[in-house]
C-alpha positions in Angstrom: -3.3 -4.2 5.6 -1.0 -6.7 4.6 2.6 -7.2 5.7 3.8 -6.5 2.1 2.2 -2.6 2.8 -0.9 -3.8 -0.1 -4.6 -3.9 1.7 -6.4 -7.2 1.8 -8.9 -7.8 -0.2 -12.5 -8.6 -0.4 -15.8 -9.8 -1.9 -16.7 -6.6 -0.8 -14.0 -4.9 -2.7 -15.1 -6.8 -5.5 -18.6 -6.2 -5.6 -17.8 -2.6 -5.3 -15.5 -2.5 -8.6 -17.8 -4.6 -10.3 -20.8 -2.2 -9.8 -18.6 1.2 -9.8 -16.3 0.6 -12.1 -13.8 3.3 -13.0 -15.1 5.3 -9.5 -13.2 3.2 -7.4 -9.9 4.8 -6.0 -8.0 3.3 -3.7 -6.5 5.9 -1.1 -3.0 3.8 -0.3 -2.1 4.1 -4.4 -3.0 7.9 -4.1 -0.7 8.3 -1.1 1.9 6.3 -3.4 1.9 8.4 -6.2 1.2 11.8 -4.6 4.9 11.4 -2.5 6.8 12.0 -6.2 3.6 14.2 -7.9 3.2 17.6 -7.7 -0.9 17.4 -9.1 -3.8 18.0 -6.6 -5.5 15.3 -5.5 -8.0 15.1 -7.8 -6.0 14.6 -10.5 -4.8 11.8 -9.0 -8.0 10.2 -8.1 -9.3 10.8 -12.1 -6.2 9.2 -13.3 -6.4 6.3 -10.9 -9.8 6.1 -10.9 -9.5 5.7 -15.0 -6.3 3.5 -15.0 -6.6 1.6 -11.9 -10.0 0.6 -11.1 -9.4 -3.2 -11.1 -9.1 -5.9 -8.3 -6.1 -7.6 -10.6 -3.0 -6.2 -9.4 -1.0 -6.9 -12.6 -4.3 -4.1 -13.8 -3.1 -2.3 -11.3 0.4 -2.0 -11.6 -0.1 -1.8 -15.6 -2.9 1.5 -14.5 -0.1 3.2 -12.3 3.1 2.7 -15.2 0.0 4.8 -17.4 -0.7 7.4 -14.8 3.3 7.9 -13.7 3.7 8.2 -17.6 1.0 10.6 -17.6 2.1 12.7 -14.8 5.5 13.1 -16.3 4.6 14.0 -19.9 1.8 16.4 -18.7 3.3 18.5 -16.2 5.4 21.0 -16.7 8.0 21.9 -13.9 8.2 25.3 -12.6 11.3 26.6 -14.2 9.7 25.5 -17.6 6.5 26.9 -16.3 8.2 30.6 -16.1 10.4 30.7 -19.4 6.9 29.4 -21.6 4.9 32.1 -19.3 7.2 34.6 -20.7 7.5 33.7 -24.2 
């Protein structure tokens, strides 16, 4: 890892994206986005997996601004959760 907290990359990286595209998740963004998301895991590898499978990081940051969008419009937080359960 880098001194700015973002992990160095490779050709190794690369090659991997190239050839797995949209299967690539990189674990330091899921750790970023779980700390304020209340999703399991999974969620948050599809959703990074889909929007953030890129070595550019201005892809990347444009991927998490969709995903934290996502995540906000989607879930539904647990006092809404019980007055829609009742209704």
């Amino acid at each position: 890892m880098s001194n700015a907290g973002t992990p160095v990359r490779d050709t190794l990286d690369d090659k991997v994206n190239r050839l797995f595209a949209g299967k690539v998740v990189r674990k330091d963004l899921v750790r970023k986005v779980k700390v304020g998301a209340n999703v399991p895991v999974f969620v948050l590898e599809f959703l990074l997996g889909k929007y953030c499978a890129s070595s550019d990081e201005m892809a990347i940051h444009m991927g998490l601004q969709v995903v934290n969008e996502t995540l906000a419009s989607e879930q539904l937080h647990p006092a809404r959760r019980v007055r829609e359960g009742a209704e």
